[in-house]
GUDO-159127 format. One record per residue (C-alpha): x, y, z; residue in three letters; residue number from 1. Coordinates in nm, 4 decimals, always signed. Each point is the difference from the previous one (the first is absolute). Layout:
<pts>
+----------+----------+----------+-----+-----+
:     east :    north :       up :   r :   k :
+----------+----------+----------+-----+-----+
:        X :        Y :        Z : ALA : NUM :
...
+----------+----------+----------+-----+-----+
</pts>
This chain:
<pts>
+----------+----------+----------+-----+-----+
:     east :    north :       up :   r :   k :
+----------+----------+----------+-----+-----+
:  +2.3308 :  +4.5354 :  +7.6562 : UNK :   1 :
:  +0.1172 :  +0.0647 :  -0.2992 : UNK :   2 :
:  +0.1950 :  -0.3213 :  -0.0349 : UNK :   3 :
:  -0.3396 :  -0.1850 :  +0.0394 : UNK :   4 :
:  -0.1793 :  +0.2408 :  -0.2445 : UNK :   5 :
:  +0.3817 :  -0.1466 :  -0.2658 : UNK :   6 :
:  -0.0797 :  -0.3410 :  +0.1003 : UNK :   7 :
:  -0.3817 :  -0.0082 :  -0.0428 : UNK :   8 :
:  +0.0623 :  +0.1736 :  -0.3144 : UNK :   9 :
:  +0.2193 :  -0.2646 :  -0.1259 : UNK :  10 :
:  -0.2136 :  -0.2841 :  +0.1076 : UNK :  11 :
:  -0.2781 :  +0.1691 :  -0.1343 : UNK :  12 :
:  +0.1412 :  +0.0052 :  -0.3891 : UNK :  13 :
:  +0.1463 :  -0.3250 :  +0.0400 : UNK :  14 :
:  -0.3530 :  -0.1700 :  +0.0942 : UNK :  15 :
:  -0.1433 :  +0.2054 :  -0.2651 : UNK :  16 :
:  +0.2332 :  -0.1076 :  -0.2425 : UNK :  17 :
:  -0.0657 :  -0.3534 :  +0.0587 : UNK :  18 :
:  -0.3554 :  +0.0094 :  +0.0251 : UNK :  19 :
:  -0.0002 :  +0.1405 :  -0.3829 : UNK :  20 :
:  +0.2713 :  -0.2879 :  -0.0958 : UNK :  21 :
:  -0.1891 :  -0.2926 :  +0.1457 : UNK :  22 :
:  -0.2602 :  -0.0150 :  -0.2398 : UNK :  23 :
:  +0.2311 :  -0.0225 :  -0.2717 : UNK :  24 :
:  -0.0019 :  -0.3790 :  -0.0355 : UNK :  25 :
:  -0.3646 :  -0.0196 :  -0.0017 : UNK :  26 :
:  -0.0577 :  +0.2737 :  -0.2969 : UNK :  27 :
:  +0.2524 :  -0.2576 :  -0.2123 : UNK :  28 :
:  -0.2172 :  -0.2805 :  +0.0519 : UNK :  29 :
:  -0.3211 :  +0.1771 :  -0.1143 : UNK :  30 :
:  +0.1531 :  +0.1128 :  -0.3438 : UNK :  31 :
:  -0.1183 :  -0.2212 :  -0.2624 : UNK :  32 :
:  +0.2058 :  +0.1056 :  -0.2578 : UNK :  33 :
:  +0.2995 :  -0.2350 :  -0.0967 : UNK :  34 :
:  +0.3063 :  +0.0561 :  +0.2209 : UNK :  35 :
:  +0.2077 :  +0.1867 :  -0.2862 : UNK :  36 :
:  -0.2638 :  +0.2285 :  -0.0282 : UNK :  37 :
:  -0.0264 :  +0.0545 :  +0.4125 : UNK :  38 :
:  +0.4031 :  +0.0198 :  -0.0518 : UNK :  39 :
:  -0.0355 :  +0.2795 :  -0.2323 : UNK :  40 :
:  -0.2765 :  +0.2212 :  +0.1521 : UNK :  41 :
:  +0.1057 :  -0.0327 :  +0.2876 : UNK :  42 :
:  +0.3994 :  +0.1078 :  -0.0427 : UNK :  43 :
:  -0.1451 :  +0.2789 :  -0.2893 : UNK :  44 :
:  -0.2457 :  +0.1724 :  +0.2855 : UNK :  45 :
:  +0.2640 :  -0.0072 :  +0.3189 : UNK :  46 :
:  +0.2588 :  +0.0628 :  -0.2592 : UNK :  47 :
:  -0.1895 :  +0.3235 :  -0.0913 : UNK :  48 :
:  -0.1563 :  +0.0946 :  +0.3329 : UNK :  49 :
:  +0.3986 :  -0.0165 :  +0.1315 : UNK :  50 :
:  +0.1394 :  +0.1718 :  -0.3328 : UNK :  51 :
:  -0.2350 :  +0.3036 :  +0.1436 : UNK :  52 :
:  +0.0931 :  -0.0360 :  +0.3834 : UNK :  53 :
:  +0.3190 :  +0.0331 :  -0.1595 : UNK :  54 :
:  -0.0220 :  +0.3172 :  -0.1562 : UNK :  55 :
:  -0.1589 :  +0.1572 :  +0.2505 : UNK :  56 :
:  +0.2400 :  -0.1455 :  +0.2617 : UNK :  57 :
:  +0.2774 :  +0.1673 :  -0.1974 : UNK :  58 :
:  -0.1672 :  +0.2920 :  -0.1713 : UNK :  59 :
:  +0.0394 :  -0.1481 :  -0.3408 : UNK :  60 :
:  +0.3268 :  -0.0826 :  -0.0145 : UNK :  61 :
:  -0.0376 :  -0.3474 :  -0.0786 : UNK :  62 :
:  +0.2924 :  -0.0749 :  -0.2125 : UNK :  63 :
:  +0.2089 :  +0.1691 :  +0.2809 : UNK :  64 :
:  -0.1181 :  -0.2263 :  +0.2392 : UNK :  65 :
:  +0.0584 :  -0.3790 :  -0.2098 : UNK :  66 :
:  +0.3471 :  +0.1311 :  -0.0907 : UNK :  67 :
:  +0.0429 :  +0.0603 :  +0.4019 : UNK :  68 :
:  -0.0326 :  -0.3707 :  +0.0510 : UNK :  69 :
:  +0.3433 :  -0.0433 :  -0.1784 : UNK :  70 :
:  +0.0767 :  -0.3609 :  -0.0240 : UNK :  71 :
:  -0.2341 :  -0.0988 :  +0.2440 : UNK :  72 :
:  -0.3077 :  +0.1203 :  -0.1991 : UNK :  73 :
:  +0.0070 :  -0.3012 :  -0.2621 : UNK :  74 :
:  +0.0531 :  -0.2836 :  +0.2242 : UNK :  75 :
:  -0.2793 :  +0.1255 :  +0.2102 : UNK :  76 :
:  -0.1989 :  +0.0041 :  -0.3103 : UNK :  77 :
:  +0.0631 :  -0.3579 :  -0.0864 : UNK :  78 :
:  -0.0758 :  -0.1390 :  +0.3712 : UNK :  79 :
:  -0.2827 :  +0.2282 :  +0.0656 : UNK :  80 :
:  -0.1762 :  -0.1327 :  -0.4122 : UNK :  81 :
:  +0.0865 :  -0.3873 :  +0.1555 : UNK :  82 :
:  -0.2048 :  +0.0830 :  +0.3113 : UNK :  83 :
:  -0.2850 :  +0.1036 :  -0.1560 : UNK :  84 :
:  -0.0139 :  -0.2695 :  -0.2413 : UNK :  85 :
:  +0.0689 :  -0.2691 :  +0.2458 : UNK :  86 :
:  -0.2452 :  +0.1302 :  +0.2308 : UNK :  87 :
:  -0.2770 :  +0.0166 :  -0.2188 : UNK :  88 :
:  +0.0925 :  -0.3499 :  -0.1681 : UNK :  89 :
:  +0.0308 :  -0.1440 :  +0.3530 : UNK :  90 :
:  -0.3314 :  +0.1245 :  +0.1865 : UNK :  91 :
:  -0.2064 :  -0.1835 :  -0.3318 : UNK :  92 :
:  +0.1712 :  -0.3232 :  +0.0028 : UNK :  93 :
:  +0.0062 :  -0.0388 :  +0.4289 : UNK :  94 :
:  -0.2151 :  +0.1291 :  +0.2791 : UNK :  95 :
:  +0.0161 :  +0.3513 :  +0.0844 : UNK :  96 :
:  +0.1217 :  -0.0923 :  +0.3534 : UNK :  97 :
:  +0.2500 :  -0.2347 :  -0.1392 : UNK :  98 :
:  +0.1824 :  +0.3026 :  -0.1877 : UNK :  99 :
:  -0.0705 :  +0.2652 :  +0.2325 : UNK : 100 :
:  +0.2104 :  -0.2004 :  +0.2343 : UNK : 101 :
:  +0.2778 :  -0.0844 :  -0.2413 : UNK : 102 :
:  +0.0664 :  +0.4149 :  -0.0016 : UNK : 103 :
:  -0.0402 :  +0.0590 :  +0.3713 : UNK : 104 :
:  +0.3097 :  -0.2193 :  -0.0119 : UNK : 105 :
:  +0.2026 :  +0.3040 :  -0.2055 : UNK : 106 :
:  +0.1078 :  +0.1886 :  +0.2450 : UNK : 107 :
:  +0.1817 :  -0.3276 :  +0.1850 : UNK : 108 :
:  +0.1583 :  -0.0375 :  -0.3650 : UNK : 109 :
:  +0.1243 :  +0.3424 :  -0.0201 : UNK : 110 :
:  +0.2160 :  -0.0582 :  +0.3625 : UNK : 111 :
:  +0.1593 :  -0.3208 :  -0.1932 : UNK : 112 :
:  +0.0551 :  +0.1956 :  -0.3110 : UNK : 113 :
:  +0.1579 :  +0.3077 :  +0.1594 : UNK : 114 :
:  +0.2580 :  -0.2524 :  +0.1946 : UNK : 115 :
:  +0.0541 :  -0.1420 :  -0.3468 : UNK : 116 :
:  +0.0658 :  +0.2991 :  -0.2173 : UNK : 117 :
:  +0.0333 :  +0.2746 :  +0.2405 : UNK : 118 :
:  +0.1754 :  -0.1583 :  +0.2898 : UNK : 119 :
:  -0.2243 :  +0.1313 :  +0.2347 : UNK : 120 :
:  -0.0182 :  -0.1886 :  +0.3477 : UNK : 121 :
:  -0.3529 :  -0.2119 :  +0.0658 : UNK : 122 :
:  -0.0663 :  +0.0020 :  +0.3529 : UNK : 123 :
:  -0.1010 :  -0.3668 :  +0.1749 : UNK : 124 :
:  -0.3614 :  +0.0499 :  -0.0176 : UNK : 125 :
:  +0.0336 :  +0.0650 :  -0.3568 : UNK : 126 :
:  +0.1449 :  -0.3195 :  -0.0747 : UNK : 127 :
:  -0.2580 :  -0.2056 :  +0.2251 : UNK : 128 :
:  -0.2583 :  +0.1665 :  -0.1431 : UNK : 129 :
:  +0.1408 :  -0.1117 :  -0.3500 : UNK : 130 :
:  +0.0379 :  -0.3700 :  +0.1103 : UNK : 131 :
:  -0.3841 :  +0.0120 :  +0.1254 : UNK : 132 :
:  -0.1443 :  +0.2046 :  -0.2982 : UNK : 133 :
:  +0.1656 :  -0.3057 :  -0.2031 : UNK : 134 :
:  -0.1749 :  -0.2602 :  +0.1843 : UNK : 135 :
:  -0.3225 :  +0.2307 :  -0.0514 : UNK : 136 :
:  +0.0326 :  +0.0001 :  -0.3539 : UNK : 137 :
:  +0.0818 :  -0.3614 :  -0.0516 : UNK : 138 :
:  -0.2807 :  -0.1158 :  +0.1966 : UNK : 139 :
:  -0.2581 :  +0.2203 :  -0.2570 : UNK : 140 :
:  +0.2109 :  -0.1271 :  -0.2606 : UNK : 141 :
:  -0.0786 :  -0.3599 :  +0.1020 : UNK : 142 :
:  -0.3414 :  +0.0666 :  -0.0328 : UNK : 143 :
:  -0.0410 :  +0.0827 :  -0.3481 : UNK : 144 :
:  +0.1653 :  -0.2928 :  -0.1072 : UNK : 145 :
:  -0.2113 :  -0.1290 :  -0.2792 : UNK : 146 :
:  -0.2273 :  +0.2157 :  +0.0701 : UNK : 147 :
:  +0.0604 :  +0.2372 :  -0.3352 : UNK : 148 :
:  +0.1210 :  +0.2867 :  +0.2535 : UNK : 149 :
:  +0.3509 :  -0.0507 :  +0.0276 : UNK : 150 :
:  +0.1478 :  +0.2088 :  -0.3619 : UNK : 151 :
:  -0.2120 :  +0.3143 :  +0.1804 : UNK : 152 :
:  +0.1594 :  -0.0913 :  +0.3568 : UNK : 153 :
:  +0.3409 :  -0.0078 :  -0.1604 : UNK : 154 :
:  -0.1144 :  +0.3605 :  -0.2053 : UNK : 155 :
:  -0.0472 :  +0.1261 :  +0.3486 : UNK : 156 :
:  +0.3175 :  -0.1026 :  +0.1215 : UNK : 157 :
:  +0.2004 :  +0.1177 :  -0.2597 : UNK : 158 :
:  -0.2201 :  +0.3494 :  -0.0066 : UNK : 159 :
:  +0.0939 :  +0.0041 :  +0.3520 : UNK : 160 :
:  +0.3565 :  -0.0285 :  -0.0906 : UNK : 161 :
:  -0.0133 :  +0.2506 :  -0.2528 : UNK : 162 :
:  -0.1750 :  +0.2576 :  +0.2402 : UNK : 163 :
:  +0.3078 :  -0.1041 :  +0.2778 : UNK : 164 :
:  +0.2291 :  +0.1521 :  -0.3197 : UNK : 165 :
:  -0.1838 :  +0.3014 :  -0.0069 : UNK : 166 :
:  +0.0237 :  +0.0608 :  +0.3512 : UNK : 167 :
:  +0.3803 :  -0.0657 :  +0.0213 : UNK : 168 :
:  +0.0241 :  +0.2544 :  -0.2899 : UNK : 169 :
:  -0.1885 :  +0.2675 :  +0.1715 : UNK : 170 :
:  +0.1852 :  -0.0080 :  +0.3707 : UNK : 171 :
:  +0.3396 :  +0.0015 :  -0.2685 : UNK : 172 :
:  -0.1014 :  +0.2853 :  -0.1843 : UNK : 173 :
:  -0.2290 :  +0.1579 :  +0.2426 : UNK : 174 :
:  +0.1733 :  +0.3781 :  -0.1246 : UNK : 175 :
:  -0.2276 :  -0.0504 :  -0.2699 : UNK : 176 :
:  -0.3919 :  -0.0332 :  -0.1028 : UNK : 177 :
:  -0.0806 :  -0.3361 :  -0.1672 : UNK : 178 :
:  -0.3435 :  +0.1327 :  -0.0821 : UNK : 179 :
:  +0.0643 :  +0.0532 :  -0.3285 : UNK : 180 :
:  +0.0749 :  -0.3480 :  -0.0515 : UNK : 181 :
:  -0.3472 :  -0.1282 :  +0.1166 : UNK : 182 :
:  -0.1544 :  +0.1770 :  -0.2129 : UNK : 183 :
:  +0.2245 :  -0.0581 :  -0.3226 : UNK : 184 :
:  -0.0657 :  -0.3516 :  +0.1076 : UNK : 185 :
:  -0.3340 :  -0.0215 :  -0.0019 : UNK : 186 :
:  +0.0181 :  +0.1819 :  -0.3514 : UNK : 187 :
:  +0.2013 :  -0.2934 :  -0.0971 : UNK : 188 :
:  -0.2221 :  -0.2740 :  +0.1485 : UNK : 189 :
:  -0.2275 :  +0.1437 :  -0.2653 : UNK : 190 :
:  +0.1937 :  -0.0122 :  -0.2626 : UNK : 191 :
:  +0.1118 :  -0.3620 :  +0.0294 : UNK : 192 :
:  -0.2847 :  -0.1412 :  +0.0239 : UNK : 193 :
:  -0.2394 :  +0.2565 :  -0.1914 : UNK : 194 :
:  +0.1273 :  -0.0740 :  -0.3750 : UNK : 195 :
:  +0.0482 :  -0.3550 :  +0.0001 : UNK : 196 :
:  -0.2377 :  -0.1823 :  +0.2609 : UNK : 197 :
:  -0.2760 :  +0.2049 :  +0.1015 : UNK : 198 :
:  -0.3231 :  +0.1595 :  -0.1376 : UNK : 199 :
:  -0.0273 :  +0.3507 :  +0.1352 : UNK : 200 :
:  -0.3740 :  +0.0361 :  -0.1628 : UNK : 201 :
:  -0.1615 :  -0.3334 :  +0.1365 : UNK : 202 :
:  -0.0641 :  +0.1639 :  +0.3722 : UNK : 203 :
:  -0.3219 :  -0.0157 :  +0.1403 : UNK : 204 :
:  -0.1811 :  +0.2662 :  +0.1336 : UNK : 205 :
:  -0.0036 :  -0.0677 :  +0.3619 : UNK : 206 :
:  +0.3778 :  -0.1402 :  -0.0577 : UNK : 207 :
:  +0.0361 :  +0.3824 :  -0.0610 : UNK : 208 :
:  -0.1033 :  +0.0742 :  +0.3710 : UNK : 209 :
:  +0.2968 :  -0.2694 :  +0.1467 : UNK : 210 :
:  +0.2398 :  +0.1320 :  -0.2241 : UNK : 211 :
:  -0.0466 :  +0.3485 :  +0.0573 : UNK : 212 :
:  +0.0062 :  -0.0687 :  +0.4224 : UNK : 213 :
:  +0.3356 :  -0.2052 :  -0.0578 : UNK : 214 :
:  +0.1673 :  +0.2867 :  -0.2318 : UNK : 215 :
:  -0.1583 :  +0.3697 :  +0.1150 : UNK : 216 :
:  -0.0273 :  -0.1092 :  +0.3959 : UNK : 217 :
:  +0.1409 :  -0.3137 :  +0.1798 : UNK : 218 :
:  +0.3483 :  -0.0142 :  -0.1327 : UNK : 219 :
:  +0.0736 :  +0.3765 :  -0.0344 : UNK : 220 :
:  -0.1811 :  +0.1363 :  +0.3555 : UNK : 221 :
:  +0.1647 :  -0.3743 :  +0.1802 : UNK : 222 :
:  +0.3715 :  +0.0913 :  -0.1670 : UNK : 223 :
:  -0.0091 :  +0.4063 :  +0.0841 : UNK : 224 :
:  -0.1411 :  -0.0455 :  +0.3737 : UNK : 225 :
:  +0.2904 :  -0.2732 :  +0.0695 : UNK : 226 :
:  +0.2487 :  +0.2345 :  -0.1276 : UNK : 227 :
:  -0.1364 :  +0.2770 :  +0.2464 : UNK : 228 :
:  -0.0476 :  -0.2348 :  +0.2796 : UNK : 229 :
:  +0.3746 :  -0.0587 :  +0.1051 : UNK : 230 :
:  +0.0224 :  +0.3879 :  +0.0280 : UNK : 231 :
:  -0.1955 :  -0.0216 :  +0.3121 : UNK : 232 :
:  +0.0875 :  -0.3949 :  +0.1474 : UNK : 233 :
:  +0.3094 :  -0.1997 :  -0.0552 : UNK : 234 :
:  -0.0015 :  -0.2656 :  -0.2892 : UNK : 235 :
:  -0.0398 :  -0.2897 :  +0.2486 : UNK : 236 :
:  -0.3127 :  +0.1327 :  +0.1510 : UNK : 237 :
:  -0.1493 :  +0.0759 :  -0.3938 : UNK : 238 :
:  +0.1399 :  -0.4269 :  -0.1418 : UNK : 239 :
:  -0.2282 :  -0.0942 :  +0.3536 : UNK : 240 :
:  -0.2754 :  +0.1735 :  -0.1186 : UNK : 241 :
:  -0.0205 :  -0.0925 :  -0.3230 : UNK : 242 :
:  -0.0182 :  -0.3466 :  +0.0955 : UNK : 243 :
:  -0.3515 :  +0.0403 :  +0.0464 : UNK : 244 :
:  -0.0193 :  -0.0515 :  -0.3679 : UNK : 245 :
:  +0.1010 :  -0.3515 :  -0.0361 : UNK : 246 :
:  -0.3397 :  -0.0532 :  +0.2632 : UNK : 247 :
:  -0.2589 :  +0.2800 :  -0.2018 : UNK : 248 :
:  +0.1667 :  -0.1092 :  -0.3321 : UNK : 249 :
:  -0.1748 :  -0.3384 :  -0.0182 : UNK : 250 :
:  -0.2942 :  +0.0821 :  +0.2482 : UNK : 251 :
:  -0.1099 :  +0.2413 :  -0.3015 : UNK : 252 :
:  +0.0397 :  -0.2481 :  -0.2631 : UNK : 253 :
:  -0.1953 :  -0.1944 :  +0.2582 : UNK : 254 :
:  -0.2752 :  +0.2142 :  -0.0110 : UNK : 255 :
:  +0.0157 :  +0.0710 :  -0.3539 : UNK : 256 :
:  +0.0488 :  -0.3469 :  -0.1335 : UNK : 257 :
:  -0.0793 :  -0.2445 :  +0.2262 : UNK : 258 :
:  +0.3947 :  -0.1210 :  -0.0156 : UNK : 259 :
:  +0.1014 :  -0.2310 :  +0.3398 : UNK : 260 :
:  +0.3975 :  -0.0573 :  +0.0056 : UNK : 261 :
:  +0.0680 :  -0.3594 :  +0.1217 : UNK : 262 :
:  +0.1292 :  -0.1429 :  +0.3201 : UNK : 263 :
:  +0.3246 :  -0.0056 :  -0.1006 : UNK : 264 :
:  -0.0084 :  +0.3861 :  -0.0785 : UNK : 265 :
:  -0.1358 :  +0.0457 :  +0.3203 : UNK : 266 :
:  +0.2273 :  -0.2237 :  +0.1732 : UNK : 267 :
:  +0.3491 :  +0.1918 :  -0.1875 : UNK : 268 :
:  -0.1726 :  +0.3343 :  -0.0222 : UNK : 269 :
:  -0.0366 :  +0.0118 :  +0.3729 : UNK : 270 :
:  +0.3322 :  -0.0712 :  +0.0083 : UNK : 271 :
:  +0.1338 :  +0.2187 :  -0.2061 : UNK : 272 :
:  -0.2422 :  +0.2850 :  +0.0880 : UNK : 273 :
:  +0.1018 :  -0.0596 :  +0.4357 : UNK : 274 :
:  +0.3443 :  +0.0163 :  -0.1449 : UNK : 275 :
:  +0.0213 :  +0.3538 :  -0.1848 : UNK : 276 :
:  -0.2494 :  +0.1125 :  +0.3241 : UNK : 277 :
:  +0.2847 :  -0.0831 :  +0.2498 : UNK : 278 :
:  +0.2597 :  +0.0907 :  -0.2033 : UNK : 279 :
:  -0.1291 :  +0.3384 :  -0.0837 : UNK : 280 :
:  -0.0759 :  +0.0488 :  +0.3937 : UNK : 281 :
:  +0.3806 :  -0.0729 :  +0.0864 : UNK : 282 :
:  +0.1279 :  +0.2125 :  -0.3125 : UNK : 283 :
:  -0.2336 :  +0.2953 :  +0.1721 : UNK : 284 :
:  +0.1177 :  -0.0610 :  +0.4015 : UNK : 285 :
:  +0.3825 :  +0.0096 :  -0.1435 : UNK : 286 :
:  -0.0604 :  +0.3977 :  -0.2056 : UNK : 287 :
:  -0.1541 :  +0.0739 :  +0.3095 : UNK : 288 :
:  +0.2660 :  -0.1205 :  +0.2204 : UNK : 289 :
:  +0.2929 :  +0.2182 :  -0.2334 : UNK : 290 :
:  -0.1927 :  +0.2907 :  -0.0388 : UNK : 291 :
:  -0.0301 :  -0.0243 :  +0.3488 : UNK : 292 :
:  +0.3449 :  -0.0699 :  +0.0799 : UNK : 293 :
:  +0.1703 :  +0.3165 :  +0.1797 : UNK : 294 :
:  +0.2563 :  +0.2167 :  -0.2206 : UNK : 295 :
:  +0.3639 :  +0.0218 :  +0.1561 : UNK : 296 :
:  +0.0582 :  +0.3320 :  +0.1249 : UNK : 297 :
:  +0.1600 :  +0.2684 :  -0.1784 : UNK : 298 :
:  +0.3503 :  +0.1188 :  +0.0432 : UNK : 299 :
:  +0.2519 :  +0.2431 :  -0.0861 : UNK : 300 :
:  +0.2684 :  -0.0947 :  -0.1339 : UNK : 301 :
:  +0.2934 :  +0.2050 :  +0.0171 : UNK : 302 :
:  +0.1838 :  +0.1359 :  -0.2735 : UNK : 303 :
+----------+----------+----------+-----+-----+
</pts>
């Protein structure tokens, strides 16, 4: 019983978690203001609503906590700034479906990055589901081909790439919080773009209302449920569930905006999204199959 009640707890923040995410793509496409100025509002007021998760998280020892990140803490920074950025840059210059299914791809990245850098072993499915992710992506690619959509497809890609980092670097350095580092980074999204390119004052009123939701809500409550949600379900159960994104993330914009990816986005999507679907099901029948496995029995050995 109270396995279930763990489980259903877990699924529970996970769904929640992506439900507040999915409309992310659609409150981007209903700011008006130039993208600089989304850029900076947007990494100022997550930058800040973290900053404070932050302090409370570690009773106000916020220096104690960056320094904590050692070595780590910086290149998180820099990968975590390059995310944002390319995210935003990408979901205004392609379809929101187009984008969201660039970063569904991360995780699939991540595998091919660990065997890089780490060394770590990718299982078979792993590498299949690579090999068909590819063809996913090159099909969507195909279809913005002079179509004006392929520097935001390519932003997507390479955001998806940068996110695969970030994931490598938290499973390395998983002894310590990377938290921090979102937040600093969002700071620093800000800052780049804030001096030199945008025009903090020249935000309309109801652009106040999207910006806000984005900053105070979707990206803070999304990024502190995930963290809670492996607690209760393993990490292959939470990457299925938060596929659901890459189908709410454009049905929102959808709704919002009136936006209709083409066939070839439907064609590769499909792919791509029946890819990470199988591939997450097989990642969570093989935890299930070694927590399940029995423990060799204990003996004395003696002295």
């Amino acid at each position: 019983m109270q396995q279930a009640r763990t489980q259903m707890t877990g699924i529970g923040l996970a769904l929640f978690a992506v439900l507040v995410l999915s409309p992310d793509a659609a409150l981007i496409r209903l700011v008006e203001a130039d993208r600089a100025t989304l850029l900076f509002w947007r990494g100022f007021l997550e930058g800040i609503t973290l900053m404070v998760a932050v302090t409370i998280i570690y009773r106000g020892r916020v220096i104690a906590s960056i320094l904590r990140m050692g070595r780590w803490g910086p290149i998180a920074i820099v990968l975590f700034t390059l995310s944002q950025i390319g995210f935003v840059m990408s979901i205004t210059l392609t379809t929101a479906a187009n984008t969201l299914f660039m970063l569904a791809t991360a995780p699939l990245f991540a595998a091919l990055m660990s065997r890089i850098f780490l060394g770590e072993p990718i299982a078979l499915r792993t590498w299949i589901a690579i090999a068909a992710a590819l063809c996913g992506i090159g099909i969507i690619f195909s279809g913005s081909l002079g179509g004006g959509n392929l520097l935001g497809d390519l932003l997507g890609l390479g955001t998806a790439m940068t996110m695969a980092a970030q994931f490598s670097i938290a499973r390395h350095a998983r002894h310590v919080s990377l938290v921090p580092a979102l937040a600093l980074a969002m700071l620093l999204v800000a800052l780049l773009v804030g001096p030199t390119f945008a025009s903090p004052l020249e935000v309309g009123e109801r652009d106040w209302i999207w910006l806000s939701l984005m900053g105070f809500i979707v990206v803070p409550v999304a990024f502190g449920l995930l963290t809670l949600a492996p607690r209760y379900i393993p990490s292959p159960e939470v990457t299925l569930i938060m596929q659901l994104e890459v189908v709410l993330g454009p049905l929102f914009v959808w709704m919002v905006v009136a936006e209709v990816p083409g066939v070839a986005t439907f064609i590769g999507g499909g792919i791509v999204l029946v890819t990470l679907v199988t591939h997450s099901l097989l990642g969570i029948r093989a935890y299930r199959r070694r927590t399940r496995r029995p423990r060799p029995p204990h003996t004395i050995t003696p002295r």
